[in-house]
N, C-alpha and C positions, 0 to 999 in steps of 0.2 A: 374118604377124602373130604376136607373141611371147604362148604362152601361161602363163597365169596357174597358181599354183598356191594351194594353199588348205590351209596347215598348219593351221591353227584348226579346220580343217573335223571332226576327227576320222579324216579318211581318210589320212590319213601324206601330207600334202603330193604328193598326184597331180594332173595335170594337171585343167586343165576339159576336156579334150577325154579324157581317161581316165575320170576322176568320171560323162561321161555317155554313157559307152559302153556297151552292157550285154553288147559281146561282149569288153571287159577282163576280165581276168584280174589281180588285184593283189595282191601276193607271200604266201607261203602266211602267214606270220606274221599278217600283217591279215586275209589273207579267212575262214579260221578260226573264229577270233573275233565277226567279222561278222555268218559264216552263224550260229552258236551261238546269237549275239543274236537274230536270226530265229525260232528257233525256240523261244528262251524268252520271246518276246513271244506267240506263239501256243499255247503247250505246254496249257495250263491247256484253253483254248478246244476244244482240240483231241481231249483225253481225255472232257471231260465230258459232250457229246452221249449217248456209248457207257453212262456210266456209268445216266446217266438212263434212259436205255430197257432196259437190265438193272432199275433197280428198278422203273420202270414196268410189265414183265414180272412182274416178280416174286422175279427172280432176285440182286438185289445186293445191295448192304449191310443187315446188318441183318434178312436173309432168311431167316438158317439152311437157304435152298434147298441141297441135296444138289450142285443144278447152280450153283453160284457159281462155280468155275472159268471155267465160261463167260462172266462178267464180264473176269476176269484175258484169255482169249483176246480179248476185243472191245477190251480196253484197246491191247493188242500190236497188233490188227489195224489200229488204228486211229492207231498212227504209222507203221506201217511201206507203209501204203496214201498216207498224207499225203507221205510221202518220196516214192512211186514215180509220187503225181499230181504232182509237184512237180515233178520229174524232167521228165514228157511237158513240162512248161511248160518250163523253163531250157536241155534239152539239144533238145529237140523230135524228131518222126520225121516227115519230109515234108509235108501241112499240118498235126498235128497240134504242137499248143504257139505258146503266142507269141514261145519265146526272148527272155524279159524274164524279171527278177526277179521272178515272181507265186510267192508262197509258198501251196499248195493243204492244207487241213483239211478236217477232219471238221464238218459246216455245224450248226449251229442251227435255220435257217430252217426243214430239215424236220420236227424235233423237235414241234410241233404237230399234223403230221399223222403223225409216226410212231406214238407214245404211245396214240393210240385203237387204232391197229390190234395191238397187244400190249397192250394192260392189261388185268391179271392172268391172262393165259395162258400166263407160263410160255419156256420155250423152245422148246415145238411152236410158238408165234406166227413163230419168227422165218423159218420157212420161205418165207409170206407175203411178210414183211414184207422180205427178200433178192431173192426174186421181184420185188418192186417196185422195188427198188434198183436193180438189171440192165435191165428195162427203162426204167423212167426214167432210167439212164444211157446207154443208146441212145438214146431221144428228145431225149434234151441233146444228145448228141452230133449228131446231125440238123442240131439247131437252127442249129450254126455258119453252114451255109450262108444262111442267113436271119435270124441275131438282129439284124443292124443294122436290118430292116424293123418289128421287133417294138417297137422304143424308143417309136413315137408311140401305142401301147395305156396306156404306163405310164409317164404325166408325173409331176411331184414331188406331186402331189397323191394317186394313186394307189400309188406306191411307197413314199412316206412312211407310208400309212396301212395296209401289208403289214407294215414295218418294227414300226411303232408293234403292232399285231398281235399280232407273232411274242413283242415284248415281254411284252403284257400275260399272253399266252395263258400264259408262262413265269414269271412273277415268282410264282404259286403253289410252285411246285415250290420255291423260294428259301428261301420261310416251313416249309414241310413238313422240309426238310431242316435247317434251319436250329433247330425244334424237338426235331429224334430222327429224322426219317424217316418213312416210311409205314406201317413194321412195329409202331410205338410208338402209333400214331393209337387212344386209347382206352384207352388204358395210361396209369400214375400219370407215369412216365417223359418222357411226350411233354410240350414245353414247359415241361423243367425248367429250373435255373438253371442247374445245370451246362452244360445242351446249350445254352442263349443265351449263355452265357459264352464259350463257344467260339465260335460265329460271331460275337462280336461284336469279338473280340480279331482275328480277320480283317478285320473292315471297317475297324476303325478303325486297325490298322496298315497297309491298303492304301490308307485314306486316306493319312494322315501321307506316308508314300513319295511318292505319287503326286504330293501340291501341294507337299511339303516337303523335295524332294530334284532331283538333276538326274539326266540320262546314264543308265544301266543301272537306278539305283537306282529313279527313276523310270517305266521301259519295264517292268519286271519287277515292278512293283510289288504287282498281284493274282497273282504265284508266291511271291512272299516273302510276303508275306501270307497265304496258307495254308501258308508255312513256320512261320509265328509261331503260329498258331493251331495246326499240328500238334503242336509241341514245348509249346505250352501244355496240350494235351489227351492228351499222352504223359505230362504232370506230375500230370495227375490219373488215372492209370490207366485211360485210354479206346481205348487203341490196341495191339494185338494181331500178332504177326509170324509167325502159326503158319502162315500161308498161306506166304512167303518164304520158310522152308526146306522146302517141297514141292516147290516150280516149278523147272525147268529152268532151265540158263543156256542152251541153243539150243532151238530147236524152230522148225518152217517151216511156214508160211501151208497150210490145208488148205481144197481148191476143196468149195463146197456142205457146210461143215460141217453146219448145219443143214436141209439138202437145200432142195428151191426148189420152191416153189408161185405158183401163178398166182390171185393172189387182187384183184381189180375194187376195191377201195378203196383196196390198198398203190397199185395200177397206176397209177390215175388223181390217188391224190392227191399220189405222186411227179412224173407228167407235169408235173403243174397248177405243181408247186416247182421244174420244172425251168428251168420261162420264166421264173420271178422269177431263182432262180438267175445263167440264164446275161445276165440283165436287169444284177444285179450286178458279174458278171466285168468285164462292159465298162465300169463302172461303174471300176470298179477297174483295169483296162488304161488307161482315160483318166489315171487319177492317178497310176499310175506314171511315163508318158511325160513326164505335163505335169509331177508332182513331181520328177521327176529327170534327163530331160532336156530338158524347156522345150519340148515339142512335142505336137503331136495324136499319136492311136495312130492306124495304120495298118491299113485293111480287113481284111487279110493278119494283123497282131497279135490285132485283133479276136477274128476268126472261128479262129483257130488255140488263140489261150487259149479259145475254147468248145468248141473240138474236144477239144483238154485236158481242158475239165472234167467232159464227157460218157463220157470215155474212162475217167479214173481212177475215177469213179462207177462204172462198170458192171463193171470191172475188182476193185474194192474190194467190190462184191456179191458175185460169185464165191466170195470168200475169206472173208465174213463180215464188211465192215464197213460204214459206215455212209458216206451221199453224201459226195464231196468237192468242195469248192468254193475261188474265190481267200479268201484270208483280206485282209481290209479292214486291219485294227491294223499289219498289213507291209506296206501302202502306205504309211501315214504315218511307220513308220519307216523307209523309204529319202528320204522327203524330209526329214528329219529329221537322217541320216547323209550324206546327198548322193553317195551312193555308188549308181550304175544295174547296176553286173555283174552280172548273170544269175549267174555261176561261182560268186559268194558265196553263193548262195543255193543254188544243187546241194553245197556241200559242208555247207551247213545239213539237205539232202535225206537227203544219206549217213550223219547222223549221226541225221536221225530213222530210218532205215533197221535202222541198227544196233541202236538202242534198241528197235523192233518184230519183230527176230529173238530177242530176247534176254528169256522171262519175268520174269525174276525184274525185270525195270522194271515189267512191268504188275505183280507181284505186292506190288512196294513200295507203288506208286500206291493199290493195294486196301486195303492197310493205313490208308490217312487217312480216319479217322470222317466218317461221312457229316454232321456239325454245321461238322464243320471246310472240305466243302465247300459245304454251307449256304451260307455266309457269303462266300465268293467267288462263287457265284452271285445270289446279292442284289444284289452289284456289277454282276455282268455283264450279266444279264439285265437291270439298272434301264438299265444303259449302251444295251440296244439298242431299248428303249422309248426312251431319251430321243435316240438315234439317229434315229428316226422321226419326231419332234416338231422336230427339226434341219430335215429335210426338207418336213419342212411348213409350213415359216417359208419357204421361197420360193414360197407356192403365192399366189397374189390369191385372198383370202377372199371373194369377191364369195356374191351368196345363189344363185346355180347350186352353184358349190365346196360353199357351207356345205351345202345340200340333199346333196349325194352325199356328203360326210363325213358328217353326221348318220345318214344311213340304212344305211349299211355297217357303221358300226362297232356301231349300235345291235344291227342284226340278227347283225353277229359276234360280239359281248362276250356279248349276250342268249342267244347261242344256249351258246354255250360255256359260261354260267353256269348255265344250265337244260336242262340236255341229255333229260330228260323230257317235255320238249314237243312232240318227233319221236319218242315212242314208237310210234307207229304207221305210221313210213316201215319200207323195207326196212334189213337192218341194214346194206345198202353205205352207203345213204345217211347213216343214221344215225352212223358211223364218220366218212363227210366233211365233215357237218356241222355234227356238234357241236367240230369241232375246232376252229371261229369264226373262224380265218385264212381258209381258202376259199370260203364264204360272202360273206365282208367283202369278199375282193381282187378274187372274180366280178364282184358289185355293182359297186363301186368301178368296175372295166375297165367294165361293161356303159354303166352307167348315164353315164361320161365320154364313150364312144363316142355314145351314143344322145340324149342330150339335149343340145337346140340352143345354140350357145354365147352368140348374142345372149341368151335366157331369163333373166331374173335379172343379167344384166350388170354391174347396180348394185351397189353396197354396199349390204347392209344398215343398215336406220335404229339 
């Protein structure tokens, strides 16, 4: 059979039998570029985890903390970890990787449950909070052998309403930032015009991009948009470069920076993010296969990208950074591109690799006012609330559904909003429960498993 090819495609006129190969190789000129694209679609997503748990600690923008550097090193550790999990996935080592295009980041998801276990303590939290990383990157890693058994805990109705979660719990942090920051909270400063003016020159030029553009312009659209917002808040004298001529051009990843402790809240409420996590991955290994080469993913791809993702976690502990997971935004651009090569994607690895040997990236990155990332995270974080709400449109709202939606989110949004109401648990608990994601996703799992599905079957009147 004579095969087709697909100049329009963007991929330089390569075969269909090339286009959905993911052990092609397609000439250095295209893949390149490719991978680059890869990584500017997730770059943003990627850094600001890190950034947020430095100020959550207390240590980042706007902190005048002694230990900000260690901002600048989380920022480093946290592309050049995303490269090396990236890596296990594309080039793979025996079952570990699915050898697909899965681009691997710095996650979100745990950002709910990290933030209570360091706020306001500083960089002694992070010993904890690495300790937790490492082990719930071995329990990810476990999970491989058994995540395909785990999918019927967490139908669209439950993963939806984790998703939906992670959002709310985070769209705070969007307005905070978005005002001045944490450091400003009670100061004339906080919620001035200047600092709205700035993030708002982000939203609305990453709107504009995003519906009113096509190709790069539109895939990169929240980077360029806190490009516009940066050079607009460098015009009103908000941005500082004293940090960039201190930092190195090399320095190499240091094991246990912040040494490692074994603390029962990082531990468990790492575990708990692992199974959504590695819940995700597969999530995400189904869309690659189906978006780019028209096929089911395979047991073998499965379990080998959770093996990955557990690997580069625990690996990324070590050195000081934060979980790694597949990134969702790089599934939809390989269906988008129609390009399946794994190779495009490791040389996207190599180049966040390079960028996380190399300070003076994390040190530029440090230099963008915390207003001007306000305003990209408003975006994003609204994106993955409204990502949850996605998944909830396939759920049959019947009144079984509505009852375990009601009472999950009541008891997670409630708790996380009132966190005074558990003053009198122990302070592990206290740490995992007011973080309102786990609470909510427990419920949610307990109560789907446990109540009878005939019950309520009807629509409500």
């Amino acid at each position: 059979m004579t095969e087709t090819t697909l100049p329009g495609s963007g991929a330089g006129g390569l075969s269909q039998a090339d286009l959905r190969n993911p052990d092609y190789t397609p000439p250095l000129a295209q893949a390149v570029p490719l991978g680059i694209q890869h990584v500017l679609a997730m770059f943003v997503s990627n850094v600001t985890p890190a950034i947020i748990v430095a100020g959550a600690a207390g240590f980042g923008f706007g902190s005048n903390s002694p230990d900000f550097p260690s901002l600048i090193y989380m920022i480093q550790m946290s592309m050049l970890f995303a490269g090396i999990a990236t890596l296990f996935q594309t080039i793979g080592m025996g079952p570990v990787g699915g050898r697909l295009p899965i681009v691997q980041g710095t996650s979100f998801a745990f950002l709910p449950v990290m933030i209570p276990i360091v706020a306001g303590q500083g960089v002694g939290a992070m010993a904890a909070l690495m300790g937790g990383v490492v082990i719930g990157g071995i329990f990810h890693f476990c999970l491989g052998s058994v995540v395909g058994r785990l999918r019927f805990a967490l139908p669209p109705l439950v993963t939806g309403l984790i998703v939906l979660m992670i959002g709310l719990s985070l769209i705070r942090v969007g307005i905070q930032y978005s005002a001045g920051g944490v450091p400003l909270i009670g100061k004339p400063e906080y919620g001035s015009l200047a600092n709205w003016s700035v993030a708002l020159v982000v939203v609305v030029v990453t709107l504009l991009l995003k519906f009113f553009t096509r190709g790069m312009w539109s895939i990169a659209a929240v980077l360029l948009g806190l490009i516009a917002g940066y050079l607009f808040a460098l015009l009103l004298g908000m941005v500082s470069f004293g940090n960039v001529g201190n930092a190195s051009w090399v320095a190499l990843p240091v094991p246990f920076k912040w040494g490692f402790e074994l603390s029962a809240p990082a531990i468990l409420g790492m575990c708990f993010m692992a199974i959504v996590s590695a819940i995700e991955t597969v999530g995400d290994v189904s869309g690659i296969t189906k978006g780019g080469a028209g096929r089911e993913a395979t047991e073998k791809e499965i379990s080998g990208a959770t093996y990955a993702d557990g690997l580069g976690t625990a690996v990324a502990g070590i050195f000081g950074a934060l979980p790694n997971t597949s990134f969702s935004q790089n599934v939809g651009l390989i269906s988008m591109t129609g390009v399946m090569s794994r190779h495009v994607v490791t040389y996207g690895a190599i180049f966040l690799i390079i960028c996380g040997l190399v300070p003076k990236v994390g040190a530029i990155i440090s230099t963008v006012p915390i207003t001007v990332l306000g305003g990209g995270v408003i975006v994003m974080f609204g994106m993955v609330a409204a990502a949850g709400i996605n998944m909830l449109s396939e759920v049959h709202w019947n009144r079984r559904n509505m009852v375990i939606f009601a009472v999950s989110l009541s008891v997670g949004l409630g708790l996380q909003l009132e966190p005074g109401a558990l003053q009198h648990l122990p302070q592990t608990a206290q740490v995992l429960l007011t973080s309102g994601l786990l609470p909510a996703a427990f419920l949610a799992i307990m109560l789907n498993l446990l109540l009878p599905k005939e019950a309520g079957a009807e629509k409500p009147a």
